[in-house]
Residue frames as a rotation matrix with the C-alpha (Angstrom) as fourth column:
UNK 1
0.670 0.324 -0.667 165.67
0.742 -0.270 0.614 101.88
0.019 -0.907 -0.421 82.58
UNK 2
0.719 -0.365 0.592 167.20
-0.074 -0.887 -0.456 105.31
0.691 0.284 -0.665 83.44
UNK 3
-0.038 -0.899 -0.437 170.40
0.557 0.344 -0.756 105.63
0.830 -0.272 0.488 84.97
UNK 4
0.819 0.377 0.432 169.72
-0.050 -0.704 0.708 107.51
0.571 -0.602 -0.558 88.70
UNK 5
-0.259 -0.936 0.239 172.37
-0.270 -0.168 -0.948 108.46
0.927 -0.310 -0.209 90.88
UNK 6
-0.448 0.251 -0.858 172.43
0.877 0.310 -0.367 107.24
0.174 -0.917 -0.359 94.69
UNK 7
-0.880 0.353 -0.319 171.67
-0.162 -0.853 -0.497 111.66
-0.447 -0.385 0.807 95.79
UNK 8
-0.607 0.628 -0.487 168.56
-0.641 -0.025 0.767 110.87
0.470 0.778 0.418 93.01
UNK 9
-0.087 0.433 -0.897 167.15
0.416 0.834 0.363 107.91
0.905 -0.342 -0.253 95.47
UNK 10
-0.711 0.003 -0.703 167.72
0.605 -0.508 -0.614 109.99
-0.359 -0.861 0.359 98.80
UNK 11
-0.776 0.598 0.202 165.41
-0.626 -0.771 -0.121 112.88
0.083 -0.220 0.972 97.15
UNK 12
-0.421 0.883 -0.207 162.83
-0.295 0.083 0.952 110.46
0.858 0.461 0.226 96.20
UNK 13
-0.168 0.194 -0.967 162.97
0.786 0.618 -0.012 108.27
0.595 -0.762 -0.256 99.71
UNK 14
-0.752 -0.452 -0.480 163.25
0.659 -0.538 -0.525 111.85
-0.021 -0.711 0.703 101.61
UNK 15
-0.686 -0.048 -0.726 162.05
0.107 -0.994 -0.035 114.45
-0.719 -0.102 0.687 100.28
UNK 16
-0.558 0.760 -0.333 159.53
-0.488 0.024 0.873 113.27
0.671 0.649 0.358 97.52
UNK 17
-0.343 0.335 -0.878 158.34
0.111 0.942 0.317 110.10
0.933 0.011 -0.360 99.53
UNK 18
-0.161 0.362 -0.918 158.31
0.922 0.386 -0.009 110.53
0.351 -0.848 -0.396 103.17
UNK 19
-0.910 -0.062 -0.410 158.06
0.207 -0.924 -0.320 114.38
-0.360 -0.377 0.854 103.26
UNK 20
-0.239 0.965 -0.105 154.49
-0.829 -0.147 0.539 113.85
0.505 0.216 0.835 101.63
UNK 21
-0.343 0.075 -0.936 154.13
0.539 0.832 -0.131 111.56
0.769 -0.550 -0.326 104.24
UNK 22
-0.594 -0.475 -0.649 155.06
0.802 -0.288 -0.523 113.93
0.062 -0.832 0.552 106.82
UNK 23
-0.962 0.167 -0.218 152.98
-0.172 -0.985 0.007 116.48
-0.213 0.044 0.976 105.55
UNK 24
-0.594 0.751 0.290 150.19
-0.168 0.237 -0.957 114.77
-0.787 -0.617 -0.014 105.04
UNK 25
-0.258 0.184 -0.949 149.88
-0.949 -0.234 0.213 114.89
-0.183 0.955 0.235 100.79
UNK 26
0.210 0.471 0.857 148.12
0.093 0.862 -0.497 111.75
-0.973 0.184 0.137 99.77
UNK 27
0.974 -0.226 0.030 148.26
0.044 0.056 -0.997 112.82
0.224 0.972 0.065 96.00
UNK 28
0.409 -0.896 0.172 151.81
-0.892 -0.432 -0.134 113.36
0.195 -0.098 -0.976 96.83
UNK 29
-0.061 0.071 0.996 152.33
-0.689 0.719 -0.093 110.21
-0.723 -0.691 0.005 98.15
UNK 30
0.411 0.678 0.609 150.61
0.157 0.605 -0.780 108.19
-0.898 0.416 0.143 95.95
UNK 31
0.917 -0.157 -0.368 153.17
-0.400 -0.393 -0.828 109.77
-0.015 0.906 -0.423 92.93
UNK 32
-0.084 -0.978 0.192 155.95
-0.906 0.155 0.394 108.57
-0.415 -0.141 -0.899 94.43
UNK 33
-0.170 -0.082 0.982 154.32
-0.099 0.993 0.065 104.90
-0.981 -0.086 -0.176 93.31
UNK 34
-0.818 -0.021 -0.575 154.00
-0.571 -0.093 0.815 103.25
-0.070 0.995 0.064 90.04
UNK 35
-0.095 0.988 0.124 150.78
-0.985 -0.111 0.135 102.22
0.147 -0.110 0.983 88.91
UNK 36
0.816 0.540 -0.208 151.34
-0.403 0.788 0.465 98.60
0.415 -0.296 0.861 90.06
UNK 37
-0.528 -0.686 0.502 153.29
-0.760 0.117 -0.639 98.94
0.379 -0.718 -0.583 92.87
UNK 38
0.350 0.414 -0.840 152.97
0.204 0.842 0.500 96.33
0.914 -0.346 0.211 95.69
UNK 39
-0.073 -0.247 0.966 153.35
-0.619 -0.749 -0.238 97.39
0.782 -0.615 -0.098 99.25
UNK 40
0.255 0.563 -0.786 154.04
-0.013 0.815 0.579 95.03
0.967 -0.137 0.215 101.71
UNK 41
-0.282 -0.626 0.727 154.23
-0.623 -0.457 -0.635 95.09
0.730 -0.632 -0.262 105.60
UNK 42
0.298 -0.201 -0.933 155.60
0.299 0.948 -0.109 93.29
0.907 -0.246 0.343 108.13
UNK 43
-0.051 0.083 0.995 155.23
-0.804 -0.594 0.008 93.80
0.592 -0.800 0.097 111.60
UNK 44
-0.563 -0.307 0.768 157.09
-0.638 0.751 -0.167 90.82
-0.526 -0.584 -0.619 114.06
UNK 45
-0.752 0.454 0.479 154.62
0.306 0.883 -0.356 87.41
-0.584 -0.121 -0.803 113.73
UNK 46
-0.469 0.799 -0.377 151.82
-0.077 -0.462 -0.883 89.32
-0.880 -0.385 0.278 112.32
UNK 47
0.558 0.342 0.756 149.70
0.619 0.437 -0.653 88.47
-0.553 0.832 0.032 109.48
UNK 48
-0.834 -0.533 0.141 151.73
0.472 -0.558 0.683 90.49
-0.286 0.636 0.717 106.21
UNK 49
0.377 0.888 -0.264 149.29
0.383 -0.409 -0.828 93.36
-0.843 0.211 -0.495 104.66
UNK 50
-0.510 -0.248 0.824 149.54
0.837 0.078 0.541 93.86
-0.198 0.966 0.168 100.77
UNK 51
0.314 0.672 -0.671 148.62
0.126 -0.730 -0.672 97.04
-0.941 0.127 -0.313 99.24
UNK 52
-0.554 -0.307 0.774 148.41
0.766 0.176 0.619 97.86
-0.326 0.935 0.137 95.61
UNK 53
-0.779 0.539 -0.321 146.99
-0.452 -0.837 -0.308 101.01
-0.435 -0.095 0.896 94.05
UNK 54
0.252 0.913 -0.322 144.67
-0.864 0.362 0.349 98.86
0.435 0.190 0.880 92.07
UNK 55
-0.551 -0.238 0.800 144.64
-0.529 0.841 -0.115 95.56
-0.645 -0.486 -0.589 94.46
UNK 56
-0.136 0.314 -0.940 144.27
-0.630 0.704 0.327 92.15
0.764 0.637 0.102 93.11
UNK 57
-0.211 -0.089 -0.973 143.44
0.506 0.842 -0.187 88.87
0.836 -0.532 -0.132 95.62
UNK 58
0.358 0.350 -0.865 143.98
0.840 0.284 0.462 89.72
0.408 -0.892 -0.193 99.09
UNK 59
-0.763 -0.575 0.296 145.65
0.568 -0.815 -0.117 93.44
0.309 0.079 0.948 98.32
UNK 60
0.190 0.939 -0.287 143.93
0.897 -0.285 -0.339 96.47
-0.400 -0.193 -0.896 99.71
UNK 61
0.735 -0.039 0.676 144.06
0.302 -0.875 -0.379 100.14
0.607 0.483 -0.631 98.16
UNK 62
-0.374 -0.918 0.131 147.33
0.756 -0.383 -0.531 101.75
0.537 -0.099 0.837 98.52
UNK 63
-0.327 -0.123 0.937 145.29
-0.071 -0.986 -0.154 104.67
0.942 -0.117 0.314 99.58
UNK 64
0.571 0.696 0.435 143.47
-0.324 -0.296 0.899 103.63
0.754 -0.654 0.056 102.20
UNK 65
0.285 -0.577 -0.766 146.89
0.957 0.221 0.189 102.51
0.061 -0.786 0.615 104.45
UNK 66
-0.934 -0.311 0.179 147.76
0.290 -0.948 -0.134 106.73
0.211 -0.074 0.975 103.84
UNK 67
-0.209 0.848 0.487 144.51
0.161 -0.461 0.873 107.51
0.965 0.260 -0.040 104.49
UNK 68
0.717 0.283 -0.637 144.30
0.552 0.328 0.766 105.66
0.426 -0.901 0.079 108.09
UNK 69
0.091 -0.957 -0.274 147.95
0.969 0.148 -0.197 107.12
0.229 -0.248 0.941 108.54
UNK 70
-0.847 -0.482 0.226 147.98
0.458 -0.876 -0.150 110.06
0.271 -0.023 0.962 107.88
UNK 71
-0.124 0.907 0.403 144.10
-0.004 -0.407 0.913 110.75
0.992 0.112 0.054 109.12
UNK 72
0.699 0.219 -0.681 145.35
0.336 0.740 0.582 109.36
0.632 -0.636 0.444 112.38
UNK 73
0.696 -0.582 -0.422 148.69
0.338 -0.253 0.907 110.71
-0.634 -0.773 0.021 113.20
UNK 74
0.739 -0.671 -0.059 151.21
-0.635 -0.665 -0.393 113.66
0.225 0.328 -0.918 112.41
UNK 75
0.891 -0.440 0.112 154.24
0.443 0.896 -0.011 111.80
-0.096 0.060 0.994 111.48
UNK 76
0.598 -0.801 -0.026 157.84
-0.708 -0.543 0.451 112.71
-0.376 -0.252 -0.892 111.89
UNK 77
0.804 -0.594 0.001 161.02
0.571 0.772 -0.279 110.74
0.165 0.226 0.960 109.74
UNK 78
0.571 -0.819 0.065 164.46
-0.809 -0.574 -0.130 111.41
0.143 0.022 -0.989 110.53
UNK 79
0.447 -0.697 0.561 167.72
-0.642 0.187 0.744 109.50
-0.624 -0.692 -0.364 111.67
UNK 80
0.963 0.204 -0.178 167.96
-0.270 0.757 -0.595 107.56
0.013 0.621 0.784 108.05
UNK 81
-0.450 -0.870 0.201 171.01
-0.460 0.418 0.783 105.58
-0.765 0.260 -0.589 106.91
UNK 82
0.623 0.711 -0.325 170.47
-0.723 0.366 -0.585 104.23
-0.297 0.600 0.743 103.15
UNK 83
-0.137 -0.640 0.756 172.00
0.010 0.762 0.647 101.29
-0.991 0.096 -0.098 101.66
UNK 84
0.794 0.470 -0.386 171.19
-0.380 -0.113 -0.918 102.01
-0.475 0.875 0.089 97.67
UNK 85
-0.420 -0.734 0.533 172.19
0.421 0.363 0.831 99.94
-0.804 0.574 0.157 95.11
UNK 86
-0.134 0.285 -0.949 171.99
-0.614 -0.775 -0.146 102.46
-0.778 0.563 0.279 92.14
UNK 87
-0.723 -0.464 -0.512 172.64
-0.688 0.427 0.586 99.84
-0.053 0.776 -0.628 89.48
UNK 88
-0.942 0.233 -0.241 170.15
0.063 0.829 0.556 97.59
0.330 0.509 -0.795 90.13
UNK 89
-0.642 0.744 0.184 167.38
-0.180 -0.380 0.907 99.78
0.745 0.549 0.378 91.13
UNK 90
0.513 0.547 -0.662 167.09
0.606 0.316 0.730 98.81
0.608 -0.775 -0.169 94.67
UNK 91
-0.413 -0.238 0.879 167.58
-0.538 -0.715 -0.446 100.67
0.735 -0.657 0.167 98.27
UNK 92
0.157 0.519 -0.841 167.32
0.782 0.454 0.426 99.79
0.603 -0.724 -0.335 101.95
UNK 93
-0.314 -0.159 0.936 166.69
-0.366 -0.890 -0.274 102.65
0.876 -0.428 0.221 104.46
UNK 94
-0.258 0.095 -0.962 166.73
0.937 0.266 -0.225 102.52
0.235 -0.959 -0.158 108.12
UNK 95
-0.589 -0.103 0.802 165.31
-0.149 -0.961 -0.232 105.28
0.794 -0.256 0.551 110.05
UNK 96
-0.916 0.344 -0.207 163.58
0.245 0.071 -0.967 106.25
-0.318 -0.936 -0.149 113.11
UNK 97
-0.714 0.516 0.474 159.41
0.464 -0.159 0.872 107.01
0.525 0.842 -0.125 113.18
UNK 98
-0.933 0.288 -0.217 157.46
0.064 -0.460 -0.885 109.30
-0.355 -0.840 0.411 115.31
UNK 99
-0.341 0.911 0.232 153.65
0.363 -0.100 0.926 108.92
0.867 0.400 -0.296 115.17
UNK 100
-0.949 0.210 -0.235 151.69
0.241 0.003 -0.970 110.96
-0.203 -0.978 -0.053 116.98
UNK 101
-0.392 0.918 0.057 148.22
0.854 0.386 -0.348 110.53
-0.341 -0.088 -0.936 117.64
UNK 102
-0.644 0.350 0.680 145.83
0.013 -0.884 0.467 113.55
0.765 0.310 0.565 116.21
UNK 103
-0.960 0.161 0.230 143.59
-0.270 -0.298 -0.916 114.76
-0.079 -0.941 0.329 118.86
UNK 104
-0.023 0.853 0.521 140.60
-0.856 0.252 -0.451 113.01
-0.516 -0.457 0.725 117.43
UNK 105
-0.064 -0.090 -0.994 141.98
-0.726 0.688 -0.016 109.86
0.685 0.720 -0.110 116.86
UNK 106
0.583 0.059 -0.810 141.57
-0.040 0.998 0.044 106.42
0.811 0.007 0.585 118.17
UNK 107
0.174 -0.882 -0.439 144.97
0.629 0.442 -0.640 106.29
0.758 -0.165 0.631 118.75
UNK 108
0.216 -0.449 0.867 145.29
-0.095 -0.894 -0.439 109.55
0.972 0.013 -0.235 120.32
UNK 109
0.858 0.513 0.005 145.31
-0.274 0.449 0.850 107.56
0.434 -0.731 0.526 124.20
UNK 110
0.939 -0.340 -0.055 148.25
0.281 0.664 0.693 106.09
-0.199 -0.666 0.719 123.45
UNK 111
0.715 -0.301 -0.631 150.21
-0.139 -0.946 0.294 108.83
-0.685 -0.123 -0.718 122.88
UNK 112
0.249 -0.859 -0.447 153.75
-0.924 -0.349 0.156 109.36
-0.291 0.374 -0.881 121.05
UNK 113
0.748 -0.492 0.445 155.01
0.177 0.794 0.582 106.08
-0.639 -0.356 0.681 119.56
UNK 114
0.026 -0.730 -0.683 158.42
-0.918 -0.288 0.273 105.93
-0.396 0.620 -0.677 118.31
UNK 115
0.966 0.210 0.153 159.30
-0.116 0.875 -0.469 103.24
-0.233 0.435 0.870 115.66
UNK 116
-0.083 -0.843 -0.532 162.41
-0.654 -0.357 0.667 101.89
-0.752 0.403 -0.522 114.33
UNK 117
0.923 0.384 0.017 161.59
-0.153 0.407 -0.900 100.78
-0.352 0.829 0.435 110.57
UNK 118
-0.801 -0.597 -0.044 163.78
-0.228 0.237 0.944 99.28
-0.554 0.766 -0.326 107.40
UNK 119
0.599 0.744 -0.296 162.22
-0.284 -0.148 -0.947 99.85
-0.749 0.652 0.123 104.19
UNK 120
-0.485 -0.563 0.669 163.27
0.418 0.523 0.743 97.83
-0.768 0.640 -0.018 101.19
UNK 121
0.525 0.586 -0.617 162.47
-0.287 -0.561 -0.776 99.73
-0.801 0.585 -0.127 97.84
UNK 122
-0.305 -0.625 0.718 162.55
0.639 0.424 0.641 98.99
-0.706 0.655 0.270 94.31
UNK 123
0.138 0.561 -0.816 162.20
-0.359 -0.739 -0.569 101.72
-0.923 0.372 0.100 91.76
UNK 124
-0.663 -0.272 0.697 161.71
0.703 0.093 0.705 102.39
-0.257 0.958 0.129 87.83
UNK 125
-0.066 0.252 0.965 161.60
0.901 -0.401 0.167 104.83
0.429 0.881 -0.201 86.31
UNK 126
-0.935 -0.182 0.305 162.10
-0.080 -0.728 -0.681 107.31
0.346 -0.661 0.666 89.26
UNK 127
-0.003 0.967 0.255 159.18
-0.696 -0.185 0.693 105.34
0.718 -0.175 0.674 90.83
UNK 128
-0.658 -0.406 0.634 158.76
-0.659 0.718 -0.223 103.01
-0.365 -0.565 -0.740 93.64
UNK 129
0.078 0.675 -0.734 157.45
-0.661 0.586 0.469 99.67
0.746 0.448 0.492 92.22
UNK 130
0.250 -0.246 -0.936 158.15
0.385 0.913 -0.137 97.70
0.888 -0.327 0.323 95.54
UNK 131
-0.385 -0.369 0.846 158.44
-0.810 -0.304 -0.501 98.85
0.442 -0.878 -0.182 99.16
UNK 132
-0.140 -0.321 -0.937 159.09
0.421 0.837 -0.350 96.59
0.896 -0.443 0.018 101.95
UNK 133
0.267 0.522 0.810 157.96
-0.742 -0.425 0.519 97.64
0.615 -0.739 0.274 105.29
UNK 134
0.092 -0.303 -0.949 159.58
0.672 0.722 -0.165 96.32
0.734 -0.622 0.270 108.59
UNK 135
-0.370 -0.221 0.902 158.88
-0.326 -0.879 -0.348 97.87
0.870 -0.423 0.254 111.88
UNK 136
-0.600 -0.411 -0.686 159.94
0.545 0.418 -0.727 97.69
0.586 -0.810 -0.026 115.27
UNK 137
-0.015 0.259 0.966 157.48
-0.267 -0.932 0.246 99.33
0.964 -0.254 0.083 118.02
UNK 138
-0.718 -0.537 -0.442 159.35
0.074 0.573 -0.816 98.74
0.692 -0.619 -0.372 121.11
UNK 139
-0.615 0.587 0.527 156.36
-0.755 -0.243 -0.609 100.08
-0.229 -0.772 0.592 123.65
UNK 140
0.503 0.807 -0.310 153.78
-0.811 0.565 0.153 97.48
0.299 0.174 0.938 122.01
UNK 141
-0.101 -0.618 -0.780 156.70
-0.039 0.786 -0.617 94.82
0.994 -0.032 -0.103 122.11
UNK 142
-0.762 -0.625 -0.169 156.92
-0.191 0.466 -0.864 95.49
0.618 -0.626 -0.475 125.56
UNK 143
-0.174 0.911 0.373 153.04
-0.960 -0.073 -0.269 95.41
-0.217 -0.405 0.888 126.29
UNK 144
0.607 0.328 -0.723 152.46
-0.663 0.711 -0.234 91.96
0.438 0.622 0.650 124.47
UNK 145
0.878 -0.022 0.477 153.57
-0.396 0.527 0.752 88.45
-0.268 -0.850 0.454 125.57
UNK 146
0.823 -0.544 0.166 156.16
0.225 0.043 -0.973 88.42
0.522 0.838 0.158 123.37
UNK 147
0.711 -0.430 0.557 157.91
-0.632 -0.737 0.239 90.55
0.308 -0.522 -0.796 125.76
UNK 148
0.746 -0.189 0.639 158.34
-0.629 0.115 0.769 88.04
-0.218 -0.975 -0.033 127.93
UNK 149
0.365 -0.592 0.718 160.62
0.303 0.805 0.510 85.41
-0.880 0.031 0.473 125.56
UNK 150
-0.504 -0.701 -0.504 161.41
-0.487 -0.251 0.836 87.76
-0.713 0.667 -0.215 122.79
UNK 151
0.056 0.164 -0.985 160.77
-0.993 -0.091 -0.072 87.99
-0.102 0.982 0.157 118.89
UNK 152
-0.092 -0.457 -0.885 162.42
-0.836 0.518 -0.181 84.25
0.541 0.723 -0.430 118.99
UNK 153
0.874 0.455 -0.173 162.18
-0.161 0.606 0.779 83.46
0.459 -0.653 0.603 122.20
UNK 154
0.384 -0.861 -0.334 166.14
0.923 0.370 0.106 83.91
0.032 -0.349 0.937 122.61
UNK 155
-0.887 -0.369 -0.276 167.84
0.194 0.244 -0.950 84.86
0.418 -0.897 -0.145 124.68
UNK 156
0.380 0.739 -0.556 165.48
0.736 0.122 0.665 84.41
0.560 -0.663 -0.498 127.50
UNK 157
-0.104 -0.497 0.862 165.90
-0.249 -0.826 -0.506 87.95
0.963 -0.267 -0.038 129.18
């Protein structure tokens, strides 16, 4: 494996990865992965959703979570903080996520949401073979019965 510097993991998470996010580059995107990545997200209680560019079992196509995304809503990253271990090829990033709806979407009712995500990435080769998806979307949180006892149920607010 090549030797990458931590500034070498910021371009890819930033500026390779989520700026073809932001912009809307599916092939872009979709370079940032190796060909048998595994994408996995987690969202509170909810079932987990596997992507894979070629899916096996219960994986769906890498593209078609950028597809819905980015066919759906003009996205905005900013506020990161990374945690990169350079040496062993791994990285956690916090940041903030602005989706807004496109004007014929679905979504496009429920206007602005903001997220607050942690992504867990593993790379080779100046690829991501592993991302981890964890996101917070406090407006649904507070629509949902959750609300009412919390992620755990503790503290009772």
């Amino acid at each position: 494996m090549a030797s990458y510097t931590k500034e070498d993991y910021i371009t890819l998470i930033e500026k390779n990865y989520f700026a073809s996010v932001s912009s809307a580059n599916i092939e872009k995107i979709l370079e940032c992965f190796s060909d048998d990545c595994l994408v996995t997200i987690r969202h509170g209680d909810n079932p987990l959703r596997l992507f894979r560019k070629n899916p096996e079992n219960d994986e769906k196509p890498l593209v078609d979570f950028y597809q819905h995304l980015c066919g759906n809503f003009d996205a905005w990253f900013g506020d990161f903080g990374h945690y990169i271990d350079a040496e062993n090829a791994k990285c956690a990033s916090t940041f903030t996520v602005k989706l807004n709806p496109k004007s014929d979407s679905s979504y496009y009712p429920e206007g602005l949401q903001t997220l607050h995500n942690c992504n867990f990435f593993q790379y080779s080769d100046a690829r991501i073979t592993e991302m981890t998806i964890y996101y917070s979307n406090v407006e649904a949180g507070q629509k949902s019965s959750q609300a009412l006892k919390g992620a755990t149920g503790y503290p009772k607010p």
